[in-house]
Structures are given as C-alpha cells and as structure tokens.
C-alpha positions in Angstrom: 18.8 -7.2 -50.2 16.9 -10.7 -50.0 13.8 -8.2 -48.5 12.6 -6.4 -51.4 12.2 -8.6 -55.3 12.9 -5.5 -57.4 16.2 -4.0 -57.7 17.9 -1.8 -61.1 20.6 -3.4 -63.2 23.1 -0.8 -64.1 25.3 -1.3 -67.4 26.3 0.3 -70.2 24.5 -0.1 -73.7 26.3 1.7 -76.8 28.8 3.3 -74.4 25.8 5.2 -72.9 24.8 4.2 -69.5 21.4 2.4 -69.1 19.1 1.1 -66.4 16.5 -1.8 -66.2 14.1 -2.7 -63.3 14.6 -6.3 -62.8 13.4 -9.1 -60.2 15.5 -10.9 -59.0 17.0 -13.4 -56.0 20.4 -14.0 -54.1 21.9 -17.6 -54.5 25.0 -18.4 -51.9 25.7 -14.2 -52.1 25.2 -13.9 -55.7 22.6 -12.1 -57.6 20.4 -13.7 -60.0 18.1 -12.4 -62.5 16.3 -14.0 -65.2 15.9 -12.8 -68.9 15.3 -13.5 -72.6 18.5 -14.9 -73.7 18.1 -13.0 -76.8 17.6 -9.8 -75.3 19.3 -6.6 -75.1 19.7 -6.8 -71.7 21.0 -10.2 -71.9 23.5 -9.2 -74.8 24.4 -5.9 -73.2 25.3 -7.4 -69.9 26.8 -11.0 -70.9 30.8 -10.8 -69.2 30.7 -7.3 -68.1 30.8 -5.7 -64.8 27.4 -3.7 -63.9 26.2 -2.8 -61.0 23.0 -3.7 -59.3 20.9 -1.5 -56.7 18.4 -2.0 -54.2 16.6 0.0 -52.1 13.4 0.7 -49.6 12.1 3.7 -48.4 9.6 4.6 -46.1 8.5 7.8 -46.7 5.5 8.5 -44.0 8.7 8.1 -41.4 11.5 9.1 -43.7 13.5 6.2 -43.1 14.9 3.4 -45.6 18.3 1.9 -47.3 20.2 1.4 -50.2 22.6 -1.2 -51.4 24.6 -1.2 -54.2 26.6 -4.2 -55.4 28.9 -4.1 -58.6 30.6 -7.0 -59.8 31.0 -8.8 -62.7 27.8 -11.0 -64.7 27.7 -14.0 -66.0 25.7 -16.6 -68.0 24.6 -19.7 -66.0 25.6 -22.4 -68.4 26.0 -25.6 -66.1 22.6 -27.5 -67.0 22.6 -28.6 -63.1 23.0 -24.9 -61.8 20.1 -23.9 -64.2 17.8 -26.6 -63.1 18.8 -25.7 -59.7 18.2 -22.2 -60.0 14.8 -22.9 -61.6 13.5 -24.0 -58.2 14.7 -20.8 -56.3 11.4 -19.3 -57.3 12.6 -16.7 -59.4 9.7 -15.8 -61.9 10.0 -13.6 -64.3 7.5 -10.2 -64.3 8.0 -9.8 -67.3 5.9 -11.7 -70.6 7.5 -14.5 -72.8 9.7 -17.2 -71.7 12.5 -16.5 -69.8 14.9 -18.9 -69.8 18.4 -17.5 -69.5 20.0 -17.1 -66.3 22.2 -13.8 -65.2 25.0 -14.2 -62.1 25.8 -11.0 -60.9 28.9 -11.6 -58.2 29.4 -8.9 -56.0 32.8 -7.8 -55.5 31.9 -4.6 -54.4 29.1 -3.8 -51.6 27.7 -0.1 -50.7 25.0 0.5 -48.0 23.4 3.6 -47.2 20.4 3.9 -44.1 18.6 7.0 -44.4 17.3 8.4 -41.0 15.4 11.4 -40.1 16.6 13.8 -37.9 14.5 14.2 -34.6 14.1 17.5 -35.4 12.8 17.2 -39.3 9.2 16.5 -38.4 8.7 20.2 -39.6 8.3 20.8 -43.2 11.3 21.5 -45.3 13.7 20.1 -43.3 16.1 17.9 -44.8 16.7 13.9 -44.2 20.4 12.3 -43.2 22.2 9.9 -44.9 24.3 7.5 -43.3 27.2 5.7 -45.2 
C-alpha cells in the first residue's frame, strides 16, 4: 500500500454508498488521511467503519494489485499524535487548510495480484485474478 499516494475511501453518506479519491499515508499499520474537519467526508466518516482501496495496474503488461482494508476511522485528537503526524509528510491535494486527521485501522485486509496469462498476448483474451 505504502507504494502508490492515492487510494478511495469507501463509506456510506445518507445510507447511500459513496467514494472519495484521497491521499494518504500508513502510520505503524494504520491508514491516515487528511481532511477539512468540517467536511462531509470528515462528518460522514467520523466513528464508522469504511473501507479503504488501493490499487496499481500496469496495463501495457497486464499486471497489477489491489488491496482492500476495512476497519473502523477515527479522529486524531491527541495534540502530540497530530503534531506527529504533521511530519509524516502527508500533504493534502486538495485546496484549503487541512487540518483534521482521519485513522483508518485495518481490521480486515484483501489482496488481489492480477497476472496475465502466457497465452493472452492475443487480443480479446481475458486477464487472471489471483486472491
């Protein structure tokens, strides 16, 4: 996960479910995104479980990978943690001051490789996904 800086927050937002392109780094194994405390994402995801994918694909060779974590988030409160995570080097893409921490814990981890077959260098032939 720690290879790519983009990854998609998954949550629910007025029962529906929604999904938002984030940056983002791991601390000690958790996920950490940064947003406008005000937000909707921030107010939408604050104590609930989401989930949070990841992926790279490399479509010239048909390879790549997908993880998916889910797990419950959580405001960074603790001033020390916050100044801490300040220094990770997680900057926000986004415009506007971004001061509010997200901790995603995984308590749930899915990988997937996708690999080629040898034989699917001819056109429409299909990819295999490994669990």
């Amino acid at each position: 996960m720690a290879t790519v800086p983009i990854g998609r927050i998954i949550y629910n937002r007025r029962a529906l479910p929604a999904v938002e392109l984030v940056n983002f780094a791991l601390d000690h194994g958790d996920i950490v995104i940064r947003t406008d405390p005000s937000g909707k994402l921030a107010a939408a995801i604050r104590g609930a479980v989401v989930a949070f994918e990841v992926d790279s694909v490399d479509i010239a060779r048909r390879t790549g990978w997908s993880v998916t974590a889910i797990g419950p988030s959580q405001v960074v409160t603790d001033p020390a943690d916050i100044g801490r995570l300040k220094d990770i080097g997680l900057r926000t893409w986004a415009p506007g001051e971004r001061e509010n921490f997200i901790r995603i814990t995984p308590q749930i981890l899915n990988g997937r490789r996708l690999q080629a077959h040898r034989d699917s260098a001819e056109p429409g032939t299909q990819a295999h996904v490994a669990d």
